[in-house]
C-alpha positions as CSV (number, residue, x, y, z in Angstrom):
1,X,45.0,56.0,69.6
2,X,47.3,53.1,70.2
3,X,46.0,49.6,69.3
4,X,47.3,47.1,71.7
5,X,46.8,43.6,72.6
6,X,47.7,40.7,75.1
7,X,48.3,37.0,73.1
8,X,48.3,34.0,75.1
9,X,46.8,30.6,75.2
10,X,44.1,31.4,77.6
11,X,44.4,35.2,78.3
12,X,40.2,35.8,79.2
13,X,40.8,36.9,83.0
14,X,44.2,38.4,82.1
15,X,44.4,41.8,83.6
16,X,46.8,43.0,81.1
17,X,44.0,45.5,79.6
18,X,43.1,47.0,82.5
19,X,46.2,47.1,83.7
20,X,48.0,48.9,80.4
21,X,44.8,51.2,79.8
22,X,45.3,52.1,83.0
23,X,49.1,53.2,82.7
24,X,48.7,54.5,79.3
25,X,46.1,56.7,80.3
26,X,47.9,58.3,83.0
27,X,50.5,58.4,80.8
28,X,48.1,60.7,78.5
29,X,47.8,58.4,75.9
30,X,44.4,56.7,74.3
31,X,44.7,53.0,73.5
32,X,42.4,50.1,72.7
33,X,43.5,46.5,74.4
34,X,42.1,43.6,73.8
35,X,42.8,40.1,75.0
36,X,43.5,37.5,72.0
37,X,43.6,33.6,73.0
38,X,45.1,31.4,70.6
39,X,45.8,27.5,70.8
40,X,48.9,27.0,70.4
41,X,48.4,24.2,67.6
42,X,47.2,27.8,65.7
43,X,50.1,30.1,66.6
44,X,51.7,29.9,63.3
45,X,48.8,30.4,61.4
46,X,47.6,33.5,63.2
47,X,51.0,34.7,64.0
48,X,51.9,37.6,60.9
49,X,48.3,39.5,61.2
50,X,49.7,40.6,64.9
51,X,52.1,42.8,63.3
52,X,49.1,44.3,61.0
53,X,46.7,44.3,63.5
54,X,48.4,46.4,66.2
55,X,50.7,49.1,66.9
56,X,52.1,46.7,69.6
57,X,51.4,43.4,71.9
58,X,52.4,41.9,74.6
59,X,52.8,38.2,74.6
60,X,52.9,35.7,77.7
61,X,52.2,32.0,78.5
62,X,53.2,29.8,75.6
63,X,54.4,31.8,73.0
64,X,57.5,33.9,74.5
65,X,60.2,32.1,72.7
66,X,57.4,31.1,69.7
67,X,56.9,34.7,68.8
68,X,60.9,35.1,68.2
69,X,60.9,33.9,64.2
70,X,58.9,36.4,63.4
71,X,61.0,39.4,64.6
72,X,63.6,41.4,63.1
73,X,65.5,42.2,66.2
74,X,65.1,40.7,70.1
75,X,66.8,42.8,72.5
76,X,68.4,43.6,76.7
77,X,67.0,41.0,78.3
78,X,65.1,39.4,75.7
79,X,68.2,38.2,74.5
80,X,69.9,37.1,77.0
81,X,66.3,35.2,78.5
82,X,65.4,34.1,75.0
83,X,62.1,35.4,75.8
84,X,60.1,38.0,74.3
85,X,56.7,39.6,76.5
86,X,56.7,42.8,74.6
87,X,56.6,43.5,70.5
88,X,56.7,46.9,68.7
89,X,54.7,45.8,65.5
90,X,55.5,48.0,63.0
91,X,59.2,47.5,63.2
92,X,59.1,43.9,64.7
93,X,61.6,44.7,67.7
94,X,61.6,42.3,70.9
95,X,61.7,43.2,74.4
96,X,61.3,41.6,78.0
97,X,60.5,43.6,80.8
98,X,59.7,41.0,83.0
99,X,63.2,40.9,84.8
100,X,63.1,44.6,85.0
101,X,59.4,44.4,86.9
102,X,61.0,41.8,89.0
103,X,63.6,44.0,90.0
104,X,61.8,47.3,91.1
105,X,59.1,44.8,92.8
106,X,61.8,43.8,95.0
107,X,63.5,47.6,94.8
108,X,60.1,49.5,96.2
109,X,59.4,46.4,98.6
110,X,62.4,47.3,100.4
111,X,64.8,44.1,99.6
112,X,68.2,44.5,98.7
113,X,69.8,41.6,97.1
114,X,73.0,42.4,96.4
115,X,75.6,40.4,98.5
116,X,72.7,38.5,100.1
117,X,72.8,34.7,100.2
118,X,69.3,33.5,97.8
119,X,68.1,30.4,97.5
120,X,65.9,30.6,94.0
121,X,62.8,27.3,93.8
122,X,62.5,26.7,90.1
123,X,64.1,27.4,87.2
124,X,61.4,27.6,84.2
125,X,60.6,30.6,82.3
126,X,60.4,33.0,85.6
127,X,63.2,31.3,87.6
128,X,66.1,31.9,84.4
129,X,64.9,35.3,84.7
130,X,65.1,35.7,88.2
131,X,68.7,34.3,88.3
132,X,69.9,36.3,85.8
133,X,68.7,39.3,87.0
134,X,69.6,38.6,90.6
135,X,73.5,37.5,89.5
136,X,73.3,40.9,87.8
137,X,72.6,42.8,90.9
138,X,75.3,41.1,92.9
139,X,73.4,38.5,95.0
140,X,74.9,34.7,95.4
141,X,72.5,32.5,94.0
142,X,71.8,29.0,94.4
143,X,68.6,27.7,92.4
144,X,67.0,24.4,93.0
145,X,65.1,22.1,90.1
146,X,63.1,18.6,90.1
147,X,64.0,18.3,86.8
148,X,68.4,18.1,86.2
149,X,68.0,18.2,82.7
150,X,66.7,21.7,82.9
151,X,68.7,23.1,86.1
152,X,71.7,22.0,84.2
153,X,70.8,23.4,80.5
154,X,70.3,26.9,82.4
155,X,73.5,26.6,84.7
156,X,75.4,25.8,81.3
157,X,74.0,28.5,79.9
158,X,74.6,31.6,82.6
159,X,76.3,29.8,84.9
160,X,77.5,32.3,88.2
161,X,75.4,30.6,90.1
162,X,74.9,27.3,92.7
163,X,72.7,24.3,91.2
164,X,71.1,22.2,93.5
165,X,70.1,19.2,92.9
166,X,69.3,18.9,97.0
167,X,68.1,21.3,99.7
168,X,70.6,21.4,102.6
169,X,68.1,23.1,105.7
170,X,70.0,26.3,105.9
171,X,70.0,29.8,106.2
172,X,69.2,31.9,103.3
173,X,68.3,36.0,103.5
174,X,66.0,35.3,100.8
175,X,64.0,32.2,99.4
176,X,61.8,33.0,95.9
177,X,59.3,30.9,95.0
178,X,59.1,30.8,90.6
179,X,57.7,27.6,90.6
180,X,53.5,28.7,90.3
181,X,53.1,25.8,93.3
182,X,50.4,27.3,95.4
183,X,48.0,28.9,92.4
184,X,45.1,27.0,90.7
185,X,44.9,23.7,91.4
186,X,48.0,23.7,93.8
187,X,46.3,26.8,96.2
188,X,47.1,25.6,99.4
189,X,50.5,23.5,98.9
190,X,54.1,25.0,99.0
191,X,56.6,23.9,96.4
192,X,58.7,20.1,97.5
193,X,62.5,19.8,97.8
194,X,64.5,16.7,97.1
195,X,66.6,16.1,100.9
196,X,68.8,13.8,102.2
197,X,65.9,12.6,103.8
198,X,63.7,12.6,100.7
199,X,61.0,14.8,99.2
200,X,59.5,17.2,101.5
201,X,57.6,20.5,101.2
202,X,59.2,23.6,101.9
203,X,58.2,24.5,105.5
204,X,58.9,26.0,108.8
205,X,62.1,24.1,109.1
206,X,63.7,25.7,105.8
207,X,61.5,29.0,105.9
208,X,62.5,30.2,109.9
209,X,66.1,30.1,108.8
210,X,65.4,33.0,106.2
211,X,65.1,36.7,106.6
212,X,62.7,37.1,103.3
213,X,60.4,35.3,101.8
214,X,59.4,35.9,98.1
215,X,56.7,34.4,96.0
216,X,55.8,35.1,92.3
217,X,52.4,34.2,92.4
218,X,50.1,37.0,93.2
219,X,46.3,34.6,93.0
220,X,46.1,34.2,95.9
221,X,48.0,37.3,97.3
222,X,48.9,35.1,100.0
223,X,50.0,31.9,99.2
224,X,50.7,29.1,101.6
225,X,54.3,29.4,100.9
226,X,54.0,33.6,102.1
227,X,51.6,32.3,105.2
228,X,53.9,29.8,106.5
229,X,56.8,32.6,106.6
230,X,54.9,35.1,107.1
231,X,53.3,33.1,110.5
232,X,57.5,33.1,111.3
233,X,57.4,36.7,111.9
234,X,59.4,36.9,108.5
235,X,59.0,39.9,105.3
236,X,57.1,38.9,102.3
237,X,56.6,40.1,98.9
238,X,54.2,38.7,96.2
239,X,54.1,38.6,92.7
240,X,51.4,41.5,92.0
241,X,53.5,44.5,91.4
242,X,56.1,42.6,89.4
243,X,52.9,42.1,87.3
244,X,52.3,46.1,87.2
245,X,55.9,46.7,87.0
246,X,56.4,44.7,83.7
247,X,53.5,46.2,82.0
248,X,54.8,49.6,83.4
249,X,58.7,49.0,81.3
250,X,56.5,47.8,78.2
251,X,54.2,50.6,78.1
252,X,57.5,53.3,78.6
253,X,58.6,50.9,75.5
254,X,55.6,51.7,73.8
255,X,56.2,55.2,74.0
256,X,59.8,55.5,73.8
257,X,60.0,56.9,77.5
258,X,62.2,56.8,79.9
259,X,61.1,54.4,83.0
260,X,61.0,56.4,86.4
261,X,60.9,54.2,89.1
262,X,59.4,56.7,91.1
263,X,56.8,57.3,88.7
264,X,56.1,53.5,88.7
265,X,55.4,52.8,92.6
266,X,53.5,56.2,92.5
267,X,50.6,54.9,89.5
268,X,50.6,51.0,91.4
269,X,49.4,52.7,94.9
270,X,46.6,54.6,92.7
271,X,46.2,51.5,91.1
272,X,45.6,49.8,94.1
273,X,43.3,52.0,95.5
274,X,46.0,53.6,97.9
275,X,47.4,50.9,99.4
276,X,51.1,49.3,98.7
């Protein structure tokens, strides 16, 4: 039997066990996951009993790039992201599937990005890994960021790609959403541009010029941001089988098994109960 387990600053309503239980077991494979919070003031100190403690873990929200240290090798897109979400213990190897769940979310939702105009909000942890990954598969990027110390850090680092330090009201094919405006305390709001006008949220006015709109956050499944577009008659995705996706790549990890992305959108709609 596998022991697994999720580590995160607040993981208690993570769906991550039910979620990799889930795969494994279709998978034929017994596990045990558990869900291990740990202030981050602690990480270091609880840190080197993960690798004796489990077969493997996955690691999210603050402790992706903290994790690194202790690992003898971080590789694909853990590398390149400087983010790790998923750790064989035994030989301390890093991984990050989260661009690869990003890409067959958008793969089985129908949206093709390559040579399509996108226009990425927010470039934290899951905006550099949406740029990457959408350079890689051929789309023109431009990425827009509040803060220019961090849009410029990541263009100078990947580069390929159009900072904005404004939103010009044009048409994209596709607008994402990585900012996490429009979950917890923000349910309700869209995220704000900077304009020659000023600040404003991002609306009709930006969102009926658009062919797709595509939001990360998948509580609520429909966010404000996906209502307003959605209301335009446009396609949206949201973030919840990007979340199944990524645990999907880790779990093929775990096992040394090749991914099928067939196989992959097959288990989400039993998952889900049937539906998409």
């Amino acid at each position: 039997m596998l022991k697994l387990c999720v580590i995160g600053k607040d993981v208690s309503q993570s769906q991550s066990p039910a979620m990799h239980t889930f795969l494994l077991n279709q998978m034929g494979v017994a596990c045990s996951y558990e869900a291990v919070s740990i202030p981050p003031a602690e990480f270091s100190a609880h840190a080197e009993a993960l690798f004796t403690a489990y077969d493997a873990f996955n690691v999210t929200i603050p402790f992706k790039g903290d994790i690194i240290p202790y690992l003898t090798s971080v590789e694909g897109d853990a590398k390149s992201f400087g983010a790790v979400n998923t750790v064989l213990a035994k030989e301390r190897r890093g991984f990050n599937t989260d661009g690869l769940g990003f890409m067959l979310m958008l793969e089985n939702a129908g949206v093709n990005v390559a040579g399509k105009s996108v226009l990425v909000l927010g470039t934290g942890g899951a905006g550099r890994s949406c740029i990457k990954k959408l350079m890689e598969h051929g789309a023109n990027v431009s990425a827009y960021e509040r803060d220019a110390a961090r849009l410029n850090a990541v263009y100078e680092e990947f580069g390929g790609f159009t900072p904005l330090f404004e939103v010009e009201t044009k048409p994209y094919d596709i607008i994402f959403n990585c900012t996490g405006i429009g979950m917890h305390n923000t349910v309700g709001m869209t995220p704000s541009v900077r304009t020659a006008a000023g600040e404003i949220p991002v609306g009709k006015e930006l969102l009926s010029l658009c062919e797709t709109a595509v939001d990360l956050i998948y509580v609520p499944a429909q966010s404000e941001f996906l209502r307003i577009a959605a209301g335009l008659g446009k396609k949206t995705v949201n973030g919840a089988s990007m979340l199944f996706y990524q645990a999907y790549y880790a779990d093929c990890i775990y096992l040394g098994k090749t991914p099928d992305a067939a196989e992959a959108k097959g288990y989400y709609i039993q998952y889900q109960g049937g539906k998409v």
